[in-house]
N, C-alpha and C positions, 0 to 999 in steps of 0.2 A: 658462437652459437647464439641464435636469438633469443632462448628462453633463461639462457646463463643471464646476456645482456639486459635485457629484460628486469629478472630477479634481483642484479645488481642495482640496477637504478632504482626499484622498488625500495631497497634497502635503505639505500642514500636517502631515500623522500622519507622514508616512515617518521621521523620526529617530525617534520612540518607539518606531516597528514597527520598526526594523534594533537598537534599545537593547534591543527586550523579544525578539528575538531572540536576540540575542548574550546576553541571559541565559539564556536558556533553551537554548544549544547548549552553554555554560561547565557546567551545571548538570544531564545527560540524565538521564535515569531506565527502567529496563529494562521490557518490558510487566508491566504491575498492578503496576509498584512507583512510579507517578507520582506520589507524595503530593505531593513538592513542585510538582511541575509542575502540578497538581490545582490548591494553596494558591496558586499564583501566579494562576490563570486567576482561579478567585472574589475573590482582592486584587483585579484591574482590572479583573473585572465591577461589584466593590461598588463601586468609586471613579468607574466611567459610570453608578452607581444602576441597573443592570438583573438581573433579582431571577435565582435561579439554583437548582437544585437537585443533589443527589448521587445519581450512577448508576452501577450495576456498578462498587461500591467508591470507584476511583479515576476515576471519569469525572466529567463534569459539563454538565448542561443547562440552558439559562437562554432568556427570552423577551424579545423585545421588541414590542411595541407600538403598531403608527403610532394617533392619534390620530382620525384621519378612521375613519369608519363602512365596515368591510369583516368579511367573513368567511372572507376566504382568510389562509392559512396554508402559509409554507413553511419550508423546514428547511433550515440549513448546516453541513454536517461539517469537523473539521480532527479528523486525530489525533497523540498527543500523547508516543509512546515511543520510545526509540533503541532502539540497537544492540549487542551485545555485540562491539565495536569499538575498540581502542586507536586514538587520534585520535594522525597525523602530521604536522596542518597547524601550522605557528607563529603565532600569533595570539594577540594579547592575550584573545580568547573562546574558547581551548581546550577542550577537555571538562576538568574538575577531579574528573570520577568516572574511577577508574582503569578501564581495560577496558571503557567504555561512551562511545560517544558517539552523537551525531546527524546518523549516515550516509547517511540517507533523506531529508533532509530536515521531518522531522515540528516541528521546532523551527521553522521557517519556515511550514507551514500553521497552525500556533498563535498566533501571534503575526501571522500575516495575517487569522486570521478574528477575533483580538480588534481587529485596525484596523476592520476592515468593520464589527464589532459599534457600535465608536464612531464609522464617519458614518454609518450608521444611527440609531443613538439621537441622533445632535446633529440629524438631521432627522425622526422621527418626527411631528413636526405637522405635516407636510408630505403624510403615503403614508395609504394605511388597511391592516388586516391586519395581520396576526404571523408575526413573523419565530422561528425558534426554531433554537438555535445550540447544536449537541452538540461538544461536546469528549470525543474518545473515546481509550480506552483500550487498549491491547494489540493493534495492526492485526498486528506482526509473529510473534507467538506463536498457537499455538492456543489454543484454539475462536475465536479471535477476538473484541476487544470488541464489533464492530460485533452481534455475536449474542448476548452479553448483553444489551446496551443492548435489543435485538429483544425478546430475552425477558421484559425486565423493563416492556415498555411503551411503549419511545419513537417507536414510528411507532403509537402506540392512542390514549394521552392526550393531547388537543389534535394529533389527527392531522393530516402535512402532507398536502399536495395530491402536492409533490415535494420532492425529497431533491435538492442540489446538493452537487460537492465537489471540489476541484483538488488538482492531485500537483505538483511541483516535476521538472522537467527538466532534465539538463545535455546535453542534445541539440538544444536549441531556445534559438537566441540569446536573453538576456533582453527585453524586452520585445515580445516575440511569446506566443500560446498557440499549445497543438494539443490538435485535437477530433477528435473521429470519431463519427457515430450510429452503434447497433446494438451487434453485440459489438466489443466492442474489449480485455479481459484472460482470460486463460485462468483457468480453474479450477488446482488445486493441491493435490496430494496426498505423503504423505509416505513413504517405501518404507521398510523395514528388512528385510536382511536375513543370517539364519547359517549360511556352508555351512560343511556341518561333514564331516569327514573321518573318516582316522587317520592322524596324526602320525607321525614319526619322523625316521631318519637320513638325511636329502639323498645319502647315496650308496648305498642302497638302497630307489630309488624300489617297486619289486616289491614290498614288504611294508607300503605304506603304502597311501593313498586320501589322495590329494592336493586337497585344499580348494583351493590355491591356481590349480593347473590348473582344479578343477570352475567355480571363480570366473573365470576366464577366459573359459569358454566359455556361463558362462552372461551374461556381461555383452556379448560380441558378439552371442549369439543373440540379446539380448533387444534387440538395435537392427535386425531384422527387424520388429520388432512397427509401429515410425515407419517403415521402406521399405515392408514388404509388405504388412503388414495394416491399416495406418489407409488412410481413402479420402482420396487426396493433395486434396482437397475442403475434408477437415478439418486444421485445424494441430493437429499434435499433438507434444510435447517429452518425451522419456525423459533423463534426464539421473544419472548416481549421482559424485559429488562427495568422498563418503569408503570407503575401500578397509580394514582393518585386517588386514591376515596378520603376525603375530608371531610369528612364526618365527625364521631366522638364515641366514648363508650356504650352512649346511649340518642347519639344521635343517626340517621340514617341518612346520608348525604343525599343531594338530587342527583347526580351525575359522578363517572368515575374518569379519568383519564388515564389512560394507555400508550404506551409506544414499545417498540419493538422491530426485528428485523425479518428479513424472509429471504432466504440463498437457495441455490440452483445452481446444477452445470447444463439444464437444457431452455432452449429459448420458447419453445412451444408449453411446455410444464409453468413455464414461469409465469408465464400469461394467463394457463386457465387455471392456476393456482391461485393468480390472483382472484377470479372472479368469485371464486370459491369463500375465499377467505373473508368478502364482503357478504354472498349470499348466507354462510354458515351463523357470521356476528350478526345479523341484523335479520335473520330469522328465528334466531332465538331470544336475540330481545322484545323481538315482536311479540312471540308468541307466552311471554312474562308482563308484557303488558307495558312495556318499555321500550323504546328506539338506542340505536346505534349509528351515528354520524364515523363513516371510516376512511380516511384519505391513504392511499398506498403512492407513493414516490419512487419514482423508477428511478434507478440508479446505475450501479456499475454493470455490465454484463457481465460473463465470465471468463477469464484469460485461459487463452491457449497458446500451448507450445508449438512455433508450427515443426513438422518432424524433423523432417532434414536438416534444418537451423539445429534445432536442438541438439539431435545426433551429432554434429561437427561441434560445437560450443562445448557439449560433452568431450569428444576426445580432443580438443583443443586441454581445457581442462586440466583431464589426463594426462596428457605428456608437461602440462605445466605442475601438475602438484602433486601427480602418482596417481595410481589409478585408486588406490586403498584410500584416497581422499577426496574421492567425488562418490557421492551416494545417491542414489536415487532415494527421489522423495514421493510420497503417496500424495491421493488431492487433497490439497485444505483449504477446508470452506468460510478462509477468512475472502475478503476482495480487498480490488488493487485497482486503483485507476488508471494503472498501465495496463489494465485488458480493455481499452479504448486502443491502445493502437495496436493491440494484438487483432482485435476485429478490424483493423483499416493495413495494416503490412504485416509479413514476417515478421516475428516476434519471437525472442528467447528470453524468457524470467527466471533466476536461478538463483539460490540462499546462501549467503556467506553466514558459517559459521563463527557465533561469539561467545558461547558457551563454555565458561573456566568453574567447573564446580570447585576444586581447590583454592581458589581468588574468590567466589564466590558470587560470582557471573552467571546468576538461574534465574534471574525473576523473567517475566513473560511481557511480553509487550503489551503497549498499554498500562502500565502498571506505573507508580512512581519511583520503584526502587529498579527500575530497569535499566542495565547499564550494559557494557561490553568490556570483552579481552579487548583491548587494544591490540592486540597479536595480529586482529584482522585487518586491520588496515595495512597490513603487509602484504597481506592476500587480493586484498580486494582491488588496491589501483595497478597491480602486477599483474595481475590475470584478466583484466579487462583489458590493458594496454596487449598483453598476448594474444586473447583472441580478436581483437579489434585487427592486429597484423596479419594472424591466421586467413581471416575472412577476407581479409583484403589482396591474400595471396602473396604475401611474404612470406 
């Protein structure tokens, strides 16, 4: 049976997949500076003999094969960059780069799509069709690698049919997934902005224009924009995360600095959201007697599931891991630079569970003390190698 065969090899790999993890989490590398993480993945592509090429710098794509007569073609993403992160877990696989580590987990999709790539390739005389396996570059930083890689070709040359790709969860016990068709991550934009005043002496507020005040009132008004004006329809996130007034107790600064994020699952919202968000900041500074300089950076779109893909990966899934262990997930409005290729092909994005509240596997991504069950890595290059067979019609 394939999904016996399958699990078995899963099995066999697990200590190399949790070894070539733990190196690659000791070792992160910041987006487009993967070199090493690059040179590791072509080391244990060349040593499964499956041939590979260089993309958007520090990325890399390689093919595999089945043997039997087909002409379908599909595609598996893992990406491959940390975090600008001081790592606080103790662990013999610490980060060993100061100020970087592998907070997202991207160490774990790497090192699970090179398991999948080796029981795939130990069974290729087995499937027909090509499997084609991107290892991608810089999800966390703009423009994103998934849009290089876009650019330079890799959904044109030896086009897939569909794009597949799983994220790591510490919300979702380890060996469980969660799936969702349709939209399921928000798009993601980047805000800046400078209200600018005039400074002076904290006890002669009458002679100044207060940045500090203008910045108050423009950061509440601007959360009318998510009560009043988005259609409660659409999920939509205003979020500003860094504040700068440099000032003193009794000094009033000339200027404040701001950033922050702005998400969406619709493409027409996101647009006149923005216009909004500049008219709202920079008519109330005005009208304080102070300007506002606001740059918004377009960013990720939002990813979608397309259905059919998703429904099939779902009951692929299911007969791989019980049906009581695939859940459906609601939309979360984090983003993902694999909804670049979910707006260019078929796309399915779905969460491998890492979640050991008894080991003590809770913290949230992003975070330094963020780590994983290694349980998953059992799960994860065995069920991608499954449905990868599934889709292919084996």
């Amino acid at each position: 049976m394939l999904k016996e065969k399958v699990q078995q090899l899963a099995g066999e790999l697990h200590s190399s997949v949790i070894n070539n993890r733990r190196h690659l989490h000791a070792h992160p590398e910041l987006s487009f500076e993967e070199f090493k993480t690059s040179a590791f993945v072509k080391e244990k592509l060349d040593q499964l003999g499956i041939p590979w090429q260089p993309m958007a710098n520090t990325g890399v794509v390689a093919m595999i094969e089945g043997a039997k007569s087909s002409d379908q073609l599909i595609a598996l993403r893992a990406d491959m960059d940390a975090l600008p992160i001081t790592e606080k877990n103790i662990v013999d696989y610490a980060s060993t780069n100061s100020g970087v580590m592998h907070a997202c987990g991207h160490d774990a999709h790497t090192s699970s799509l090179l398991g999948t790539a080796s029981i795939l390739q130990s069974m290729k005389s087995e499937f027909g069709g090509k499997i084609k396996l991107i290892f991608q570059p810089g999800e966390e930083k703009l423009p994103g690698g998934a849009s290089l890689m876009i650019k330079e070709g890799v959904l044109v040359e030896n086009k897939p049919s569909v794009v597949i790709a799983q994220h790591v969860s510490p919300n979702i016990p380890a060996g469980k997934i969660g799936i969702r068709k349709g939209k399921f991550m928000a798009s993601m934009d980047e805000i800046f902005m400078t209200v600018k005043g005039r400074g002076g002496h904290g006890a002669q507020p009458h002679m100044n224009i207060d940045p500090v005040m203008i910045t108050s009132q423009v950061l509440v008004a601007l959360q009318q924009l998510v009560s009043r004006m988005a259609n409660p329809s659409v999920p939509t996130v205003l979020s500003f995360g860094r504040v700068i007034a440099d000032g003193a107790i009794n000094v009033i600064p000339e200027s404040v600095y701001i950033e922050g994020t702005f998400r969406a699952l619709d493409e027409e919202w996101r647009a006149e959201a923005h216009k909004r968000i500049k008219r709202i900041a920079q008519g109330i500074a005005e009208s304080f007697g102070g300007s506002c300089d606001i740059t918004i950076n377009r960013g990720y779109p939002f990813l979608i599931n397309e259905v059919k893909l998703t429904e099939k990966v779902q009951s692929y899934a299911e007969e791989y891991l019980g049906k009581e262990n695939v859940i459906p997930q609601d939309i979360w409005m984090a983003s993902e630079d694999f909804s670049m290729f979910s707006q260019a092909a078929d796309c399915c994005y779905y969460l491998i569970g890492t979640r050991n509240e008894k080991l003590g596997y809770t913290s949230s991504l992003h975070t330094p003390t963020f780590n994983i069950d290694e349980n998953a890595l059992h799960v994860g290059p065995g069920l991608m190698a499954y449905i990868s067979l599934k889709q292919l019609g084996n």
